[in-house]
N, C-alpha and C positions, 0 to 999 in steps of 0.2 A: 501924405506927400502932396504939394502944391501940383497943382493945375497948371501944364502946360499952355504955351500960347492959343488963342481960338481960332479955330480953320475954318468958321461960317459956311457950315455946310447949311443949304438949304434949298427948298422948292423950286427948280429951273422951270418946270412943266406939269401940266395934267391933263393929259388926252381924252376923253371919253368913247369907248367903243358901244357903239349899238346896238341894241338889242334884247331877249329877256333879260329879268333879275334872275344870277343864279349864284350859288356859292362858289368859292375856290377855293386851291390850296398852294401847292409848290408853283414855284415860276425858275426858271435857268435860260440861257443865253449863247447860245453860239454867236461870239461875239464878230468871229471870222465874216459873217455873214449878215452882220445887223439884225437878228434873229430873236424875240424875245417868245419864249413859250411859255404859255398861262393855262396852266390847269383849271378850265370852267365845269364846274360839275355839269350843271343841268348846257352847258354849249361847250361842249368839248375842249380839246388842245386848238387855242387859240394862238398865231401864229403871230406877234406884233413888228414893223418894221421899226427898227428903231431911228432911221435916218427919217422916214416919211411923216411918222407919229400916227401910223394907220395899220387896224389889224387886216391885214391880205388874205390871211386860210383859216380854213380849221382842216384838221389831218383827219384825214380816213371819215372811219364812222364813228369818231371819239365821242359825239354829240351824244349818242344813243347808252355809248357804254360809259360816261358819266369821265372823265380825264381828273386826277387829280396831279396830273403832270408829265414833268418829261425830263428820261436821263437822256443825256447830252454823250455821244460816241466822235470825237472830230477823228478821231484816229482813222474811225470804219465806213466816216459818213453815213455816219447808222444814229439815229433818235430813236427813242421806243418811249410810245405815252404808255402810262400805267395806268390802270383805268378799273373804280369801284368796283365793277362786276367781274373781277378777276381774271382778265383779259391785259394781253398790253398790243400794241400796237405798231409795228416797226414803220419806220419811213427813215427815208434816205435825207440825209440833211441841204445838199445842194439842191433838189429838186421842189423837195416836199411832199413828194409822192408817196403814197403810204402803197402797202401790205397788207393784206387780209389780217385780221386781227388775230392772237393764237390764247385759246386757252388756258388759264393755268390754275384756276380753283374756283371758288365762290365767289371770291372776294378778297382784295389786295389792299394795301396806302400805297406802297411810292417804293421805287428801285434804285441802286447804287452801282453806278460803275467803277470796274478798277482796270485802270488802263496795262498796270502792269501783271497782271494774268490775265486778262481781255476776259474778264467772268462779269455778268450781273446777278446781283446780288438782289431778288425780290423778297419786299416785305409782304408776307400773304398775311389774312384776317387773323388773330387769335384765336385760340383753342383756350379751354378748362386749362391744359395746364402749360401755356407758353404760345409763344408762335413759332412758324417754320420757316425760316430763310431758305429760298427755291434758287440756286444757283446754278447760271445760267454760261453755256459758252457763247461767244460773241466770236464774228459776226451769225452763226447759224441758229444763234437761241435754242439750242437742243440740250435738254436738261441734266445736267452733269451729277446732282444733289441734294440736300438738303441739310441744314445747319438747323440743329435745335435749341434757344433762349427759353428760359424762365417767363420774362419779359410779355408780358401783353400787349405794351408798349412799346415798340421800337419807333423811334424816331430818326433823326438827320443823321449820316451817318458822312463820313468822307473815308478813300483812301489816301497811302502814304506813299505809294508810288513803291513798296518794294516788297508787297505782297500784301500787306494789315489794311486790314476795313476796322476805322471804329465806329462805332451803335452808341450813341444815347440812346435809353432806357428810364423812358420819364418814372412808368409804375415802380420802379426797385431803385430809383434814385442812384442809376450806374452807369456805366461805361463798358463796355465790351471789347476787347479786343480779336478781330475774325483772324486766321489762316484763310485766306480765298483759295488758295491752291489746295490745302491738305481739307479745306469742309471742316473746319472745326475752329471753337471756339478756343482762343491760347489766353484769357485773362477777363477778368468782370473785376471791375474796380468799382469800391463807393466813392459815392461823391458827398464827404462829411460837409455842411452847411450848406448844401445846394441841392434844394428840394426840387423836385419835376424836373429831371435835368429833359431838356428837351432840344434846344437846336444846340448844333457845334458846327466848328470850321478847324482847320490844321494848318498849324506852322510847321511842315516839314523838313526845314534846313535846321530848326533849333528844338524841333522834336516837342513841341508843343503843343494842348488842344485845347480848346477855347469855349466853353458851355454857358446856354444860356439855360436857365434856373426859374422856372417858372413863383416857386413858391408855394408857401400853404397859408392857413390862418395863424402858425405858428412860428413862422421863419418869410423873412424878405427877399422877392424877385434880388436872385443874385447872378452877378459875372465870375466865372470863376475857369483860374488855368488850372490846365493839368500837366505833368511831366508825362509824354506819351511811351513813354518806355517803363518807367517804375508806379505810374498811377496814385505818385501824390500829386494833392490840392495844394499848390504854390501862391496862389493869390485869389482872393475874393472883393465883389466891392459891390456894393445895390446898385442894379438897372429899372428900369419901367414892368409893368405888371403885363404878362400875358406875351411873353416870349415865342418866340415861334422860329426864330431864326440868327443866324449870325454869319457875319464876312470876315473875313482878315485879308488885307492886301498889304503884301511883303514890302511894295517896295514906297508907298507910305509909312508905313510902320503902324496901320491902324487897323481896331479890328469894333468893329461895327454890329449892333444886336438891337432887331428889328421890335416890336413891344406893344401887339395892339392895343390891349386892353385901356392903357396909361396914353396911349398915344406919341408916344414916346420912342426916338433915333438915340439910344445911349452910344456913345462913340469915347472907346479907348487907345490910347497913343500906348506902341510899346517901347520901350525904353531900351530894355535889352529882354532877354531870354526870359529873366525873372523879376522884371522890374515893369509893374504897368502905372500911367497914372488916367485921371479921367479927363478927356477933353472937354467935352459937349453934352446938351441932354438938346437934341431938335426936335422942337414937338409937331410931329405929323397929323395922320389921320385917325381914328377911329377903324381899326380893319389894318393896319397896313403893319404885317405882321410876318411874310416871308418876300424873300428879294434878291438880284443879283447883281454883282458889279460889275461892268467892262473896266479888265485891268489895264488895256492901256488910255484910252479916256479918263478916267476914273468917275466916273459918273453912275450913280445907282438908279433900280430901276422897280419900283415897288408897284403893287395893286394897292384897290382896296373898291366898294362900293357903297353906296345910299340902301341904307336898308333899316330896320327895325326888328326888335324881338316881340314877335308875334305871342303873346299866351297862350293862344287855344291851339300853338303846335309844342314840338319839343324843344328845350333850349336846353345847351348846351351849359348846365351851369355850373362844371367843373371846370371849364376856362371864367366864366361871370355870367353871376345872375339875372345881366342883360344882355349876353350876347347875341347878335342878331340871328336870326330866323329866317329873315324873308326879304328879300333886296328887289330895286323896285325900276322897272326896265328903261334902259339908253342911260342908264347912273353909274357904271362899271367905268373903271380910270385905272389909267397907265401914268405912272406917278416918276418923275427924274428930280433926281435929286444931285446937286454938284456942291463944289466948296468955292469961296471967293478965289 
């Protein structure tokens, strides 16, 4: 199908924030509050103004317990950074005042909220055989459960606003569908041509889910929808290498997936329900690989840093044989992205 008109998305700004080289990972946005949170491993949940183009906080003692992000609660005025050393960290949104940090195993990646059972849904480390989603009641964080996946791998997950959490599942190449309320798992879909399914985002009015497909040596970084109710694969189409994330904003009609490896903003227009076509491939940065949008701005808002893949440490070379290692200090950017 032809290519719709070009909406010239591209580079409005680049901030740089001060300080060591450290790794990241998630970033989210209370956009109520001009609020960007940046999961800094080695410098914690970094707290960016989006009006100023200046980081103001870091939250609690995130510094120490390493932040790989932060779920976003507007409902509760509640944030909570998650954080490597399997801790997360509550703080109050309007303030930024954090909470003693709470416990919750060895070792976590990153948490989900569902506004409509007010539960968080954490991802703790993998086990031999799966990992445990630690589910959580909000706002008292008192442990309600546990949900057990196959999955080593869980990645991006979003709710649907009427109970369902879904799970990307890069290792098994699926999908998951949670019950939040009942603690259990209601459906694992494959996802045929879309290997390392790894970031998604939800069309909830047309019951759609939207995966970003990282690839192998035998199949291409792919886009690909999903029917969020029966778990077929409705459209597929190549993006950039090294997927990490994806947006959809309803009321553009676009749905956005982030692509460090390639360097590459793949940007697709939806048509209708089942009809996508490709607008844009904007080539960003090296690194700039998860991200979040203000929906009424419509302005995106990426990381990435100045770093290098070190040898004589470990590289990461199931995402690329050069992924960086080691980033290199006051080179950390807060990256906005707009359309003409």
């Amino acid at each position: 199908m032809p290519a719709s008109a070009f909406d010239g998305w591209h580079l409005e700004n680049a901030s740089a924030i001060a300080g060591p080289g450290s790794a990241w990972d998630y970033v989210s946005l209370d956009a109520a509050r001009g609020h960007l949170f940046i999961g800094r491993r080695g410098s914690g949940l970094q707290v960016y103004d989006i009006a100023s183009r200046k980081a103001i906080a870091v939250i609690g003692t995130t510094a120490a317990e390493s932040s790989n992000g932060a779920a976003i609660m507007d409902d509760l005025d509640l944030g909570i950074s998650y954080n490597e050393n399997g801790t997360i960290t509550p703080f109050k949104l309007s303030t930024l005042e954090a909470a003693p940090s709470i416990k919750l195993g060895d070792e976590l990646d990153s948490a989900h909220y569902d506004p409509a059972t007010r539960r968080l849904v954490v991802n703790m480390a993998a086990g031999k055989d799966g990992t445990e989603l630690l589910v959580l009641e909000a706002p008292s964080l008192k442990t309600l459960g546990t949900i057990k996946i196959t999955s080593k791998k869980p990645e991006h997950a979003q709710a649907d606003g009427k109970g369902n959490l879904f799970l990307a599942a890069r290792d098994e190449n699926a999908v998951y569908r949670i019950d939040t309320k009942d603690m259990k798992v209601t459906a694992r879909w494959p996802t045929p041509g879309c290997v390392q399914t790894n970031g998604l985002a939800l069309d909830a009015a047309n019951r759609r889910i939207f995966l970003g497909c990282r690839g192998s040596a035998t199949a291409k970084p792919t886009f690909a929808v999903m029917d969020a109710d029966s778990g077929a694969v409705l459209y597929s189409a190549e993006i950039g290498g090294g997927n990490d994330d994806v947006v959809f904003d309803a009321e553009l009609k676009r749905v956005f997936l982030a692509n460090g490896v390639n360097s590459v903003m793949n940007v697709f227009e939806q048509v209708d329900a089942n009809t996508y076509r490709p607008l844009e491939a904007l080539g960003t940065q090296a690194g700039v690989r998860t991200m979040a949008m203000d929906a009424k701005s419509k302005k995106i808002y990426a990381v990435t840093a100045e770093g290098s893949a070190d040898y004589s440490k470990k590289i990461t070379t199931s995402v690329s044989p050069y992924y960086a290692n080691t980033f290199f200090p006051d080179r950390f950017f807060v990256l906005t992205y707009s359309r003409n």
